[in-house]
Residue frames as a rotation matrix with the C-alpha (Angstrom) as fourth column:
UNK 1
0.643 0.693 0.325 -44.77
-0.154 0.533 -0.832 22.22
-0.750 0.485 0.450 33.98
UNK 2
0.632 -0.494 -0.597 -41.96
-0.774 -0.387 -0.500 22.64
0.016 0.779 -0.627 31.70
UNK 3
-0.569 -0.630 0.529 -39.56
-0.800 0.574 -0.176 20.30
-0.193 -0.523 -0.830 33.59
UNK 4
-0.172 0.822 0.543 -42.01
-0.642 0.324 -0.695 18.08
-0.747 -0.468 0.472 32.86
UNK 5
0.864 0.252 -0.437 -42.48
-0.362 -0.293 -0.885 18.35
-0.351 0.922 -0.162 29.36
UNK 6
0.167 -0.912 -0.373 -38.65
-0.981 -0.117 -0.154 18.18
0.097 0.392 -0.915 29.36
UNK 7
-0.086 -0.096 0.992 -38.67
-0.709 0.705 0.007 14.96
-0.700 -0.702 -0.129 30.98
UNK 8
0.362 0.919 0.156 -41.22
-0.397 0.303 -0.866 13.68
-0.844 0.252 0.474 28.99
UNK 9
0.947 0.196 -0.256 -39.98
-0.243 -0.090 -0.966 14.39
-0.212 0.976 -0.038 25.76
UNK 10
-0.330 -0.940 -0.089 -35.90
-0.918 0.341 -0.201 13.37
0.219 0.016 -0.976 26.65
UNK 11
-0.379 -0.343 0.860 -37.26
-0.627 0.778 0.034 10.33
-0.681 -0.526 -0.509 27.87
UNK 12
0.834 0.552 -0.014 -39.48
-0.143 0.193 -0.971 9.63
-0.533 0.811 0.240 24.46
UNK 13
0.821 -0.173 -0.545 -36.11
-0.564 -0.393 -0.726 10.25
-0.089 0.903 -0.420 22.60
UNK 14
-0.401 -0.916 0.021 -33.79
-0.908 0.395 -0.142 7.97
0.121 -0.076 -0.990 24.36
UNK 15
0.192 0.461 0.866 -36.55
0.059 0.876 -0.479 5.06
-0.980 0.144 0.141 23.87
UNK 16
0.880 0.230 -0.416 -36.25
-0.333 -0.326 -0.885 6.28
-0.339 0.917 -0.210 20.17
UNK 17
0.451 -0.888 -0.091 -32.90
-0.879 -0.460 0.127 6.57
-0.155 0.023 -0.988 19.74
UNK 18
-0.498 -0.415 0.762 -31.83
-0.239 0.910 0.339 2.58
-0.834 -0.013 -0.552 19.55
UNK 19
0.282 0.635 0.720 -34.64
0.514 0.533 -0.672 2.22
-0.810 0.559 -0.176 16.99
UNK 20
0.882 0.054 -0.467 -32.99
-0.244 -0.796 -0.554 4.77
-0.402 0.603 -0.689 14.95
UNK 21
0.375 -0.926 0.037 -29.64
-0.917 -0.364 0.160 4.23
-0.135 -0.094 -0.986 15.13
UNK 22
0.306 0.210 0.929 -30.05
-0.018 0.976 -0.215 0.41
-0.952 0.049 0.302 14.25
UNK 23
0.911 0.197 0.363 -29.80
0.332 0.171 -0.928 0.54
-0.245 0.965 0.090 10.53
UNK 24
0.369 -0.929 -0.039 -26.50
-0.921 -0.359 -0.154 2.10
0.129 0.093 -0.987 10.81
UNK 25
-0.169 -0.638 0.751 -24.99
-0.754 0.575 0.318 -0.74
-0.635 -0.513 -0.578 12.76
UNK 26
0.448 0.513 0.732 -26.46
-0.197 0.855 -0.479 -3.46
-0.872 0.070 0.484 10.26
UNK 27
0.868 0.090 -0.488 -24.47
-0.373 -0.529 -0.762 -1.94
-0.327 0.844 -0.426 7.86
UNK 28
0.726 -0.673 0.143 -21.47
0.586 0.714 0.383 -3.65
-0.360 -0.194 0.913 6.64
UNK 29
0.494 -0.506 -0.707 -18.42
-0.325 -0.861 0.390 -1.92
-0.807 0.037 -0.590 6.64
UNK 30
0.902 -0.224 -0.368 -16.11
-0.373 0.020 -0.928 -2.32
0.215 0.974 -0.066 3.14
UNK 31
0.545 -0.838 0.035 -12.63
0.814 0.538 0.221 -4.08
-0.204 -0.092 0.975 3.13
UNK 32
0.999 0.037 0.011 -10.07
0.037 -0.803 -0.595 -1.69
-0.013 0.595 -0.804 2.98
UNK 33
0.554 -0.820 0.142 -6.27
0.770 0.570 0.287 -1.86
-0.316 -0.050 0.947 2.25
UNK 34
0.943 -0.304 -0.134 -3.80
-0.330 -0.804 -0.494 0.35
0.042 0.511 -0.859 2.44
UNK 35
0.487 -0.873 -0.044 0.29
0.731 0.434 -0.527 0.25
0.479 0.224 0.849 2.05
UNK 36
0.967 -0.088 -0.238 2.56
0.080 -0.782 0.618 1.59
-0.241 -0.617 -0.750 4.25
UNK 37
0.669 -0.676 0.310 5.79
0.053 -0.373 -0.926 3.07
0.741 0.636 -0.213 3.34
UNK 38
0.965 -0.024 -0.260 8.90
0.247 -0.232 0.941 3.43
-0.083 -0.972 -0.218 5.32
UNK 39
0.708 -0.706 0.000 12.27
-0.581 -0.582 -0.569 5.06
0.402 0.403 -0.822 5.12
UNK 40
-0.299 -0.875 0.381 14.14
-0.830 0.435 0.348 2.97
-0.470 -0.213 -0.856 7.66
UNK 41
-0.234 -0.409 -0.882 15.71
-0.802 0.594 -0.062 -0.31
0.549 0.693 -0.468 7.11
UNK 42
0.637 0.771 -0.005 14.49
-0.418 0.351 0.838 -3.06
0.648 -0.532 0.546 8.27
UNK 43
-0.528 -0.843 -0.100 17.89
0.145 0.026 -0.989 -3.19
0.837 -0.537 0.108 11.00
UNK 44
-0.741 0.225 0.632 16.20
-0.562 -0.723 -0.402 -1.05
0.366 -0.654 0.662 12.96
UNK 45
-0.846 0.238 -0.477 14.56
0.409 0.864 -0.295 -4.02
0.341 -0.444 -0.828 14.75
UNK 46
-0.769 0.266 -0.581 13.01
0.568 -0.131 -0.813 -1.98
-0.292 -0.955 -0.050 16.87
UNK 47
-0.659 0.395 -0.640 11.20
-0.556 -0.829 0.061 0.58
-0.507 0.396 0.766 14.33
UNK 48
-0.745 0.323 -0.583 10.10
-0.292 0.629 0.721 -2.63
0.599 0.707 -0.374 12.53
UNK 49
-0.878 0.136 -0.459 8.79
0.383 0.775 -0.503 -4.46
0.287 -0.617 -0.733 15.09
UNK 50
-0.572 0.753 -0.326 6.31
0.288 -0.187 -0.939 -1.78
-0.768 -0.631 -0.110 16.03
UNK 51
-0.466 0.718 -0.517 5.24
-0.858 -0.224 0.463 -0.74
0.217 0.659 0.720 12.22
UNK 52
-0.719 0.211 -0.662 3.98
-0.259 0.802 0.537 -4.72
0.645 0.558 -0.522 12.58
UNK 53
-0.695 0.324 -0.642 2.75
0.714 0.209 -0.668 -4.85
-0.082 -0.923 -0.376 15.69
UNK 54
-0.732 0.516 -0.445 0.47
-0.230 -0.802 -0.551 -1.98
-0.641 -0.301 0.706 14.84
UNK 55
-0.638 0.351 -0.686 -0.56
-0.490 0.502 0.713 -3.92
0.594 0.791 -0.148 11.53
UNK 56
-0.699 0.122 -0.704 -1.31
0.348 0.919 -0.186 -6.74
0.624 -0.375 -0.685 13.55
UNK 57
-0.612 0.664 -0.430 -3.27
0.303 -0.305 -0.903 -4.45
-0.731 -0.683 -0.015 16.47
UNK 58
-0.494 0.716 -0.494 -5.41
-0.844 -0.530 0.076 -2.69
-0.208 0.455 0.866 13.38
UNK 59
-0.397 0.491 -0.776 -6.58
-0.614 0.487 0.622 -5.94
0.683 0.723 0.108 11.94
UNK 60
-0.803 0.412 -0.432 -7.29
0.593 0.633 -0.498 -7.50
0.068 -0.656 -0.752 14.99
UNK 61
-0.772 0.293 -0.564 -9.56
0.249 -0.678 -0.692 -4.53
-0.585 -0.675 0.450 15.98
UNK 62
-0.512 0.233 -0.827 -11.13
-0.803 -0.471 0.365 -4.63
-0.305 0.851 0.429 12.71
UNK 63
0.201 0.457 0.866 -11.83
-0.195 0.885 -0.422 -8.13
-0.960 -0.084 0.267 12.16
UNK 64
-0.214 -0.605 0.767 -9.61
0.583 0.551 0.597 -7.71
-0.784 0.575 0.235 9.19
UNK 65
0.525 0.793 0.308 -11.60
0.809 -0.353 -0.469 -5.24
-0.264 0.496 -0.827 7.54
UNK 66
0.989 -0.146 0.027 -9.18
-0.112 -0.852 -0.511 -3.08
0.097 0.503 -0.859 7.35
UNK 67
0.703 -0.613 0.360 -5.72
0.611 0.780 0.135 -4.26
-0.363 0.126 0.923 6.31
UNK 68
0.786 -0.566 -0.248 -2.30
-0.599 -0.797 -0.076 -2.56
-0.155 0.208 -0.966 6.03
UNK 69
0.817 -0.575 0.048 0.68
0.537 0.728 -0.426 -4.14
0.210 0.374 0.903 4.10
């Protein structure tokens, strides 16, 4: 009878569980900007190339929402 019960009530909580967890997601997230700093020069082609390329992968993934200069 327990197993039951257990059922029962896991399957009550994962019907729940979207209806909860809703108001989070509606939530808009804040703009945020930060600056990044670096030591090498911008010679180093190669070191450059990926600080941007990571810029470029964060804000895509963001939808801009979070921006690094």
């Amino acid at each position: 009878m327990n197993r039951r019960r257990f059922i029962r009530q896991a399957g009550i909580a994962a019907a729940a569980a979207p209806a909860i967890a809703a108001p989070a997601i509606a939530q808009a997230s804040p703009e945020i900007k930060w600056r990044m700093t670096s030591s090498f020069p911008k010679a180093l082609e190669t070191l450059t190339e990926t600080a941007v390329n990571l810029v470029k992968y964060v804000a895509e993934a963001t939808d801009n929402r979070f921006q690094i200069q």
